[in-house]
N, C-alpha and C positions, 0 to 999 in steps of 0.2 A: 302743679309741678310738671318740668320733662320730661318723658321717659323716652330714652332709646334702644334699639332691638336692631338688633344687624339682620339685612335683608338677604334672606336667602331664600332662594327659588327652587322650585320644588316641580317633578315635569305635571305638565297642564293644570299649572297652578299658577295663582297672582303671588306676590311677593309676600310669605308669611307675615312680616311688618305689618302689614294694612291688613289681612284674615287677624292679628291678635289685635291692633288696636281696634278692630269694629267691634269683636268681643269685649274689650274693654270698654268701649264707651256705651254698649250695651246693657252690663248687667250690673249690680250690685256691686262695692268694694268686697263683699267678702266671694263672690262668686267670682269676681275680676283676679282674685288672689288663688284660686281654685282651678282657675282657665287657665292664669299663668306656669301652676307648678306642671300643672297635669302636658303641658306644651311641650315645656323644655324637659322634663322625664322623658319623655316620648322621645325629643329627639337627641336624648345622650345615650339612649339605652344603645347597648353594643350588640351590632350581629353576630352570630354564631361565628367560629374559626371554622372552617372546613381544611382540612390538609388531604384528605384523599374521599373522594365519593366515586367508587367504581362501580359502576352499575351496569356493566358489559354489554351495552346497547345496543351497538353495532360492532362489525367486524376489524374497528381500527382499535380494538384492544392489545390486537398482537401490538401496535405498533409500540404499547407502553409497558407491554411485560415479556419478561427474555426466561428462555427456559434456559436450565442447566445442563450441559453437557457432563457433570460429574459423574454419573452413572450410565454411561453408555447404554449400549443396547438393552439395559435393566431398566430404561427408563421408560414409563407408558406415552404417549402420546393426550395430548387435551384437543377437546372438542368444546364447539361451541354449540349450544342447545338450552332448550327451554326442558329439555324431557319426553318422557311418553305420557305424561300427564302434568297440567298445569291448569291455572286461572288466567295466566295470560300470555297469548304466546310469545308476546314483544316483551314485555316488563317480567316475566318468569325466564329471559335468558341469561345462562349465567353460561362460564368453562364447569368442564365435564371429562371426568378422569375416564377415559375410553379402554384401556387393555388391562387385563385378570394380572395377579400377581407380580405388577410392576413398583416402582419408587416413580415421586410425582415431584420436581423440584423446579418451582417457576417464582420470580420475583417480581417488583414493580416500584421503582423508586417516586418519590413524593418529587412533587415541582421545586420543593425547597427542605432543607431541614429545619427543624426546629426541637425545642426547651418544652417539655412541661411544667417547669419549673412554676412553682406558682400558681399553677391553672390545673385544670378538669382534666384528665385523658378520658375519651371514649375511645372503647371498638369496637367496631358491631358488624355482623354480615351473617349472610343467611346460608343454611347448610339443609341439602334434601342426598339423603340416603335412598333415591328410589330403587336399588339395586336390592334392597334387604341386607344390609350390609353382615357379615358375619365377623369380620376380622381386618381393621382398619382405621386411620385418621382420618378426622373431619376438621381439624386446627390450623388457626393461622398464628406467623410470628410477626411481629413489630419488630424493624430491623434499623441497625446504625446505617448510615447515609456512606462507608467506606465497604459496603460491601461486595465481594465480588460477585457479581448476578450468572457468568458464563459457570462455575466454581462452585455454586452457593450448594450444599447439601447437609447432610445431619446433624455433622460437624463446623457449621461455621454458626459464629457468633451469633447472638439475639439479644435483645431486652426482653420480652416478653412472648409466652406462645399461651394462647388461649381457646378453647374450641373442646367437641365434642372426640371419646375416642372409646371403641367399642374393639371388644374380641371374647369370642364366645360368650354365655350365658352370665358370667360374675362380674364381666368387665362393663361399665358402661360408664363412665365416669365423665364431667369436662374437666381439664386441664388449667390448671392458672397458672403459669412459672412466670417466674420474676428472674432476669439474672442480676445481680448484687454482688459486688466486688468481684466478679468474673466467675461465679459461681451459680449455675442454674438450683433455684427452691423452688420445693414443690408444696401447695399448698397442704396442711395439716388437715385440713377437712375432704370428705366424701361429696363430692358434687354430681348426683345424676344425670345425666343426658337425656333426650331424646332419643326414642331405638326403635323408631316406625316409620314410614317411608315417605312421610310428607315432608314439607318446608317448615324450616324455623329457625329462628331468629335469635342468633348467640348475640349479649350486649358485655362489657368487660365496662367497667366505670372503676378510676382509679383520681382518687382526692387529694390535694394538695396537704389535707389535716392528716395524712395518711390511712384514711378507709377508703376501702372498697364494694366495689357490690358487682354483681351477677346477677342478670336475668334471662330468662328465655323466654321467650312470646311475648317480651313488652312485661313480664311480669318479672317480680324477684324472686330470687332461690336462694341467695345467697349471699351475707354481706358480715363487713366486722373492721380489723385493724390490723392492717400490715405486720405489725410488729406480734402481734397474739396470734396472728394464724400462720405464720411462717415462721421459720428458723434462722434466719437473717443476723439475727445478732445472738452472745450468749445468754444465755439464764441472768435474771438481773440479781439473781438470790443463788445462794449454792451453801449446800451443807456446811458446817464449819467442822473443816478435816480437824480441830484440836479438839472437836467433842466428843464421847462418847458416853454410853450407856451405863450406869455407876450397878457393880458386881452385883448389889443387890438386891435393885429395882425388881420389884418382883410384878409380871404381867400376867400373872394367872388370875382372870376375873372370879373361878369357881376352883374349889377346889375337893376333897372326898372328904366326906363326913367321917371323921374320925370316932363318933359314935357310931355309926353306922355298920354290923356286925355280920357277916355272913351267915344264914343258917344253916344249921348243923346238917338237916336234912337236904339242902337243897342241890350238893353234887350229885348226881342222875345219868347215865349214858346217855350216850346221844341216839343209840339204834339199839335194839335188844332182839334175842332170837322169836321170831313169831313162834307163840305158845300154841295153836290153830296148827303148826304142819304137821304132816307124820310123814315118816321116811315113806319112801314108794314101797310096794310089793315087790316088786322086782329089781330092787334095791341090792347090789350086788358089791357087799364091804372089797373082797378078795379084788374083786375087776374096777368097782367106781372110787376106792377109798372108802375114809368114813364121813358117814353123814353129815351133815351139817346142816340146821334148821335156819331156813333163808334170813335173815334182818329185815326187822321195818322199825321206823318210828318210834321211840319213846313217849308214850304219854305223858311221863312225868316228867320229862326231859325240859329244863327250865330257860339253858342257854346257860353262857357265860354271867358269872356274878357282877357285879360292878356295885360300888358304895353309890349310898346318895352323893348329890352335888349340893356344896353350900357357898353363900360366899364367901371370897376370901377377904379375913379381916385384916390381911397384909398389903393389900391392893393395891399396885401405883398408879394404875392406870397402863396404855398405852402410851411407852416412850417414845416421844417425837424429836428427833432431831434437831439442834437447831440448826437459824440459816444465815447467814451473814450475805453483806455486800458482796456481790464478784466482782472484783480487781482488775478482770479481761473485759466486761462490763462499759459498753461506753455508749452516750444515748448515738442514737443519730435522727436528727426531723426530715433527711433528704431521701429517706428510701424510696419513696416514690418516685424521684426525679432521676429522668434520663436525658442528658445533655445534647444529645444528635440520635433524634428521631428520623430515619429517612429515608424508612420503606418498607411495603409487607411483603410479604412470600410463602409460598405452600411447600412441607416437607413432609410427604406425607410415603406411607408403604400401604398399597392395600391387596387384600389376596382377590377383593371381587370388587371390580370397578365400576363406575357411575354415577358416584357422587356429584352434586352440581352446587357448586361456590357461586354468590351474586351478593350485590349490595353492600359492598366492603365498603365504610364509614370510618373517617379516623379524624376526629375533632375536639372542641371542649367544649361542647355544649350537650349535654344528657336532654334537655325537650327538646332539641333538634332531633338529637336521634329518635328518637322515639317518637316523633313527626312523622319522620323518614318510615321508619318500622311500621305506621299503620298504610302510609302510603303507596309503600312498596312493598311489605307481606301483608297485613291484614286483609288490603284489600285485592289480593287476589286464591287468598288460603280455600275460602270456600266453594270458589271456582274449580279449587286443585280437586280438594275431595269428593265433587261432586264426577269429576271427570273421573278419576281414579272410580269410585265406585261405580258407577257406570261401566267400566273399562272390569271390573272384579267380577260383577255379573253379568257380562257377555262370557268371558272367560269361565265362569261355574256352569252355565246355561251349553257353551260348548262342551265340556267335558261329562256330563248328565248323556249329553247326544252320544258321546264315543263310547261312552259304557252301557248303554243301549242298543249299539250297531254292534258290540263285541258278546252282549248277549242273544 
């Protein structure tokens, strides 16, 4: 029989046509059916979406992100730097929040906007606290495609802000918000951060079935279902306001032995006058008053009586409410989907600067990211540490010296 295969060329390559029909007339009918599928999978599978891959390379990033004038002379200044410690000094440069106790408000709009609708959201980008940060953001937002970038600060709109955010000792937490019907939710769960001065790699994965997940360093921390970890929509169940608890329901699991009799003897002081004192010699009724032998202790002294406890044979248990359908109650499958995705931005306050942002990722592919994640942080983390420590032990080895010249 005939088979035909549309010729498509491939670079420094013959015309796939004649590469399949050699295999075909090569191998076996069942390896020939084998060669075939394995072809054409190959070449239907879809590349990844990329909608933003910022990886601060060179100096033409200003040309693609606008800072905000909204906060005036309140506002820090950004640097472009790899740090004072890294793995590489090209591939570890990112923007770098440069002045102490400023707001940081810069944006970056995508070449197009687009739908989740349907598909994967990633967001991923790497956050290095070398400063030791005490009291500040390390988050980015996911922004509508109408927003004002000259304008853009605390107060203006988002879909989502995700990332690390630290102040003092209790705070450490990452941030997930969702905004939903123009309403910013914060996640219901406790998510820790990173709170040490290296690089790491925040991931946000947002599903079309509506779960989610978080990871940092390529690993997970965190994962579940939009609708159960946020507050997005009401209660699907709610007490039913016409029930209540019937007069006589009795919840007392134990109750006092009514056999149970006090003994006759067993009321007792609690402190009785030490029998052991004797008034002083010099004990003077007319000038000190009269005597009084100090209190200690009862020996016999038993405490409060109390009956046995027994069960009670009246017992209903624990009365539970019940719960009926909420009326306010309405599903929704779209909470993940935000209709004009179409740009990120940093809004951030920090009291001690030097945060370094790189490797902003915004796509629908989760093993792209995480491709990306080993090629752009894993492989240069241990280069960081290694300089860092280096750089720890010059620094303790000088100050050894100073407190040696001051003694």
């Amino acid at each position: 029989p005939s088979h035909h295969f549309q010729s498509v060329r491939f670079p420094h390559s013959e015309p796939i046509y004649h590469i399949i029909r050699s295999v075909y007339l090569t191998f076996s009918n069942k390896m020939r059916l084998l060669v075939l599928f394995a072809t054409f999978l190959g070449l239907s599978l879809a590349e990844p979406t990329v909608y933003l891959d910022e990886r601060f390379s060179d100096e033409t990033w200003k040309d693609r992100w606008v800072e905000s004038t909204a906060k005036g002379s309140d506002a820090g200044t950004w640097k472009w730097s790899s740090g004072k410690f890294y793995g590489d000094a090209d591939l570890d440069k990112g923007i770098q929040t440069g002045q102490d106790a400023k707001f940081y408000h810069m944006t970056a709009k995508l070449d197009e906007p687009f739908s989740n609708e349907d598909k994967t959201l990633v967001l991923q980008f790497t956050v290095k606290h070398e400063q030791k940060i005490d009291c500040g953001g390390g988050y980015i937002k996911l922004l509508p495609s109408d927003i004002n970038q000259k304008k853009f600060d605390g107060d203006s709109k988002y879909h989502i802000m995700f990332g690390p955010d630290i102040c003092g000792y209790d705070k450490k937490k990452v941030h997930v918000i969702f905004n939903y019907k123009d309403k910013n939710h914060l996640i219901n769960k406790d998510i820790k951060c990173k709170d040490d001065e290296m690089t790491h790699l925040y991931t946000l994965i947002v599903k079309p079935d509506q779960t989610y997940e978080v990871k940092i360093d390529n690993a997970k921390v965190e994962s579940g279902s939009l609708e159960d970890d946020w507050n997005f929509l009401p209660a699907k169940k709610i007490k039913d306001p016409d029930a209540k608890k019937p007069d006589d329901w009795d919840e007392k699991e134990n109750i006092d032995d009514p056999d149970d009799l006090k003994p006759e003897d067993w009321d007792k002081p609690e402190h009785i006058p030490d029998p052991d004192a004797n008034k002083p010699d010099d004990w003077d009724d007319e000038m000190d008053g009269e005597w009084e032998p100090p209190m200690i202790d009862n020996p016999e002294y038993k405490g409060e009586w109390k009956p046995k406890q027994i069960k009670n044979p009246e017992y209903d248990g624990k009365w539970i409410h019940p719960e009926i359908d909420n009326p306010e109650y309405t599903a929704d499958d779209k909470i993940y989907r935000y209709e004009d995705i179409g740009g990120v931005g940093f809004d951030l306050w920090q009291v001690k600067s030097g945060t370094i942002f790189d490797n902003i990722l915004v796509t629908d592919d989760v093993d792209h990211a995480e491709q990306l994640g080993k090629e752009l942080w894993e492989k240069t983390k241990e280069g960081e540490k290694e300089m860092k420590d280096k750089q720890d032990e010059e620094e303790r080895k000088k100050r050894e010296e100073e407190e040696k010249a001051r003694k």
